[in-house]
Residue frames as qw, qx, qy, qz and C-alpha x, y, z in Angstrom:
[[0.350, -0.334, -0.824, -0.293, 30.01, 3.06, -49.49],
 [0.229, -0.318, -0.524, 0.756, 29.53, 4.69, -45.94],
 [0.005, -0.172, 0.075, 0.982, 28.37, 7.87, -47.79],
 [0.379, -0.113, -0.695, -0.601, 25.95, 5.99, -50.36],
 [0.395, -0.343, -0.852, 0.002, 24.16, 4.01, -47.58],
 [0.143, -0.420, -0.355, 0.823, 23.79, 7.24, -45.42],
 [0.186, 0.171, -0.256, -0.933, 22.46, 9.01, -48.77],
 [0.244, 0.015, -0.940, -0.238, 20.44, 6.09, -49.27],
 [0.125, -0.422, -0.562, 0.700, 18.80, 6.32, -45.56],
 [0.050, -0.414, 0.045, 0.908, 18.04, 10.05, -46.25],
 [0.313, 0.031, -0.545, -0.778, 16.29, 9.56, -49.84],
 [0.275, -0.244, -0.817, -0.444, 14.35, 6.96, -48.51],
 [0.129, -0.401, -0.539, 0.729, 13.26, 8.41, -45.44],
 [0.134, 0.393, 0.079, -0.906, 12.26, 11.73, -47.59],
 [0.418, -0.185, -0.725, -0.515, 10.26, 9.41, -50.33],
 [0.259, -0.388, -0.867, 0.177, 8.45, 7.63, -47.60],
 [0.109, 0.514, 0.362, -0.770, 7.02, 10.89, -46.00],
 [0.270, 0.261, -0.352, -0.857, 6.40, 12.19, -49.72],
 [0.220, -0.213, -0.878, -0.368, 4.38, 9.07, -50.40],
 [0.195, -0.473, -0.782, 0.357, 2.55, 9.02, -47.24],
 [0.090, 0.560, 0.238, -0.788, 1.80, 13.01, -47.09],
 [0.082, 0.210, -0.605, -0.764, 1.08, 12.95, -50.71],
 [0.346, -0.451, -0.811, -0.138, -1.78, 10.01, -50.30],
 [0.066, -0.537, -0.676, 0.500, -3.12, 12.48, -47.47],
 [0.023, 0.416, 0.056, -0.907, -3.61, 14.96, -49.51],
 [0.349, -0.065, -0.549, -0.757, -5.68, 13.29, -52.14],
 [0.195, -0.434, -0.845, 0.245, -7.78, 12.22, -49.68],
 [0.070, 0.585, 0.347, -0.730, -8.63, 15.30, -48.83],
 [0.124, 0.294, -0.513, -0.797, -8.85, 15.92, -52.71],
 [0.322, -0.042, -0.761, -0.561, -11.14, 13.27, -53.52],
 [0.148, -0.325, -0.797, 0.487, -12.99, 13.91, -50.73],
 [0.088, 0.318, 0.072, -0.941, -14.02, 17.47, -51.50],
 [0.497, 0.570, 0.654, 0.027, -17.42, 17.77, -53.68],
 [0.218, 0.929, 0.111, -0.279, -16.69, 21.71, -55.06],
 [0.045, -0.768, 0.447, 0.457, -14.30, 22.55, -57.60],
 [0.761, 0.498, -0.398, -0.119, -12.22, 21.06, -60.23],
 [0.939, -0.251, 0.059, 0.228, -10.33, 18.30, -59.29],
 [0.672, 0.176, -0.023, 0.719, -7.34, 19.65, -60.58],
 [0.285, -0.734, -0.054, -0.615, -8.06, 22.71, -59.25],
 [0.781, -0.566, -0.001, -0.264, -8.03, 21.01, -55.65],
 [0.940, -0.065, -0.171, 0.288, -5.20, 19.22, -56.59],
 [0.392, 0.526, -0.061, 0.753, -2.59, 22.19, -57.53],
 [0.337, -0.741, -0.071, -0.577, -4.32, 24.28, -54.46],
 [0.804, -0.572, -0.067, -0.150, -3.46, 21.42, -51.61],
 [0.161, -0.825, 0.525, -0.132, -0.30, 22.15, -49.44],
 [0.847, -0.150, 0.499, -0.106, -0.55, 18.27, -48.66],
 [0.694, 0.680, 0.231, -0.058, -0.04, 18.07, -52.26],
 [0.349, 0.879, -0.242, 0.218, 2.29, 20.27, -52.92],
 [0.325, -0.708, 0.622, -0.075, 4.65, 19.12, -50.33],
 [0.853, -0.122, 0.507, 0.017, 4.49, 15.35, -51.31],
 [0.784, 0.598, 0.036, 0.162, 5.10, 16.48, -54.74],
 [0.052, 0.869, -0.433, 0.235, 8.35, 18.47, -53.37],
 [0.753, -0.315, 0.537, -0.214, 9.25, 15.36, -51.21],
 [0.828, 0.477, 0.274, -0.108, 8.90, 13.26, -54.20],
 [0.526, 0.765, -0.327, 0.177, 11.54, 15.51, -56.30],
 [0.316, -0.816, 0.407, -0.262, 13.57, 15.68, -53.75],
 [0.678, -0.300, 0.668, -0.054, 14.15, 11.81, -53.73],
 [0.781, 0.586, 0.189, 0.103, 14.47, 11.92, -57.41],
 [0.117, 0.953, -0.237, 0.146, 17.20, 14.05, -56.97],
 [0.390, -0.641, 0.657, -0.071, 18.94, 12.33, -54.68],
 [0.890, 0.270, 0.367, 0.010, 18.07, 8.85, -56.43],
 [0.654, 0.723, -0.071, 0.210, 19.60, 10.36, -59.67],
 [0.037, 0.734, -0.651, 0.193, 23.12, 11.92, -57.81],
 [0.847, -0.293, 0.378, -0.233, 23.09, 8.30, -56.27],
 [0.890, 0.324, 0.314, 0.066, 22.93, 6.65, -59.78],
 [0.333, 0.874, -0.271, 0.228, 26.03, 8.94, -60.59],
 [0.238, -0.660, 0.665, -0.256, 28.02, 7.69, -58.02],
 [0.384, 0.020, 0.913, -0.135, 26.80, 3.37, -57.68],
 [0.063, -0.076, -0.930, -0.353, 25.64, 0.91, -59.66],
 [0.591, -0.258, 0.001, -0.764, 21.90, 0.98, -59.68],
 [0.728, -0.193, -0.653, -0.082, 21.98, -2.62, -59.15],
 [0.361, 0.075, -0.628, 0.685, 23.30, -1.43, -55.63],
 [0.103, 0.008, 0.252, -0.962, 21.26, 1.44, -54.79],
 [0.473, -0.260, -0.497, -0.679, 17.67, 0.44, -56.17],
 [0.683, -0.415, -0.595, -0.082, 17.12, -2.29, -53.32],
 [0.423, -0.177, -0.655, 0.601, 18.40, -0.45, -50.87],
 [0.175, -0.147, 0.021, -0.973, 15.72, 1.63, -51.34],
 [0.471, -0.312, -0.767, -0.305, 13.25, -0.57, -49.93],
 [0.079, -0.189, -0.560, 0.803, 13.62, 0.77, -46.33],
 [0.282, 0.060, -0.004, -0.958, 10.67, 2.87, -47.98],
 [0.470, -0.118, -0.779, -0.397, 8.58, 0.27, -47.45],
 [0.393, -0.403, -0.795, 0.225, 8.69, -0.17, -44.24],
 [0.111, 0.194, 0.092, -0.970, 9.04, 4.07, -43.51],
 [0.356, -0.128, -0.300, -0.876, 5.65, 3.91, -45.53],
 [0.491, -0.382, -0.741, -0.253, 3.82, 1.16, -43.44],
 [0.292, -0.343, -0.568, 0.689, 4.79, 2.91, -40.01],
 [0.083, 0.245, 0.171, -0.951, 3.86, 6.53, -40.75],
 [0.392, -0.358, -0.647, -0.547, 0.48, 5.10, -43.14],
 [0.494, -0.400, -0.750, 0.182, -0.23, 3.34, -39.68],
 [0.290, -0.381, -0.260, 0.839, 0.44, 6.44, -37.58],
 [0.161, 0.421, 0.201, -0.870, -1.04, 9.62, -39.28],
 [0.496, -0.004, -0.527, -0.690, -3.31, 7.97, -42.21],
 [0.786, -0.079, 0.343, -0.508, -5.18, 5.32, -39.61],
 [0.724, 0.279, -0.535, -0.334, -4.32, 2.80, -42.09],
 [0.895, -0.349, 0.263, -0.091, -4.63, -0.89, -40.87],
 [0.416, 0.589, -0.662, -0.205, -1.55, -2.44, -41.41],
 [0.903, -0.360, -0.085, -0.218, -1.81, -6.13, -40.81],
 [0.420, -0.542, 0.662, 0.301, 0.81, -8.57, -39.69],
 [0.762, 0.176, 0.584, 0.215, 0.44, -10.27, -42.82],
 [0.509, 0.835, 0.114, 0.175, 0.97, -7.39, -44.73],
 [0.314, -0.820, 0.476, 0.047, 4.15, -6.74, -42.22],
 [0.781, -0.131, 0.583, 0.180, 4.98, -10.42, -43.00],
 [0.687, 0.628, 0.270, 0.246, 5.28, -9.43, -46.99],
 [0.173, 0.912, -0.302, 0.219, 7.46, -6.48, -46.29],
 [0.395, -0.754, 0.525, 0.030, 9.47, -8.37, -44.37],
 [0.821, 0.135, 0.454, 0.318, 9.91, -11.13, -47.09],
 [0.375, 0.914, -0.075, 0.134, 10.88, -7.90, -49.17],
 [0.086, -0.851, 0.501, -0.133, 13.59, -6.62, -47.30],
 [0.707, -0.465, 0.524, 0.093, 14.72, -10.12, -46.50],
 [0.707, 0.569, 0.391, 0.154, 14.45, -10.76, -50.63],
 [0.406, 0.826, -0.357, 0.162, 16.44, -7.31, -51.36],
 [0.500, -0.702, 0.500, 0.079, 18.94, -8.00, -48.59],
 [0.821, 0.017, 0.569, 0.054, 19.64, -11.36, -50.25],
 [0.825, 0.497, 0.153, 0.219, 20.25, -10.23, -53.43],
 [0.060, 0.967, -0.200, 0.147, 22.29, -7.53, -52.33],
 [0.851, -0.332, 0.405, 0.047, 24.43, -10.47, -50.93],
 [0.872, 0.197, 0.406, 0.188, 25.36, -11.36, -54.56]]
């Protein structure tokens, strides 16, 4: 179980960045006024890494679901909640409130719990 919760860690760490760098890059996408939107999209490194980020924690998600129960692994992927409200806060400006801290933390206290059972 050592292993899983370490792989666990690791996937959700590398989602959380993929979400977060992924939302900067369509910012910059749906910022731009020239081109084709898809065009802009396919073109932006931001992009292109969140989408690589992304697999990357599908991958590991999926060898996970080969090894544990999903009922096991799914909630412990919630860490990527909170990995996505720090680094929003940090390099997207994003306000995070405490009341929106207070909901993630009824998450994690909500997976924890079931993981209990």
């Amino acid at each position: 179980m050592t292993t899983t919760l370490i792989w666990v860690g690791v996937a959700s760490l590398v989602g959380g960045v993929g979400h977060v760098i992924l939302a900067k890059g369509m910012k910059v996408v749906g910022a731009a006024a020239a081109g084709s939107p898809l065009e802009r999209t396919l073109s932006n490194p931001w992009v292109i890494l969140g989408v690589a980020l992304q697999a990357t924690f599908f991958f590991i998600y999926m060898a996970l679901l080969s090894r544990e129960d999903v009922s096991k692994v799914l909630p412990l992927t919630t860490l990527n909640y909170i990995i996505v409200a720090v680094l929003a806060q940090l390099l997207l400006a994003e306000p995070v409130t405490a009341l929106r801290w207070t909901g993630i933390g009824f998450i994690v206290l909500g997976v924890f719990l079931v993981g209990r059972t």
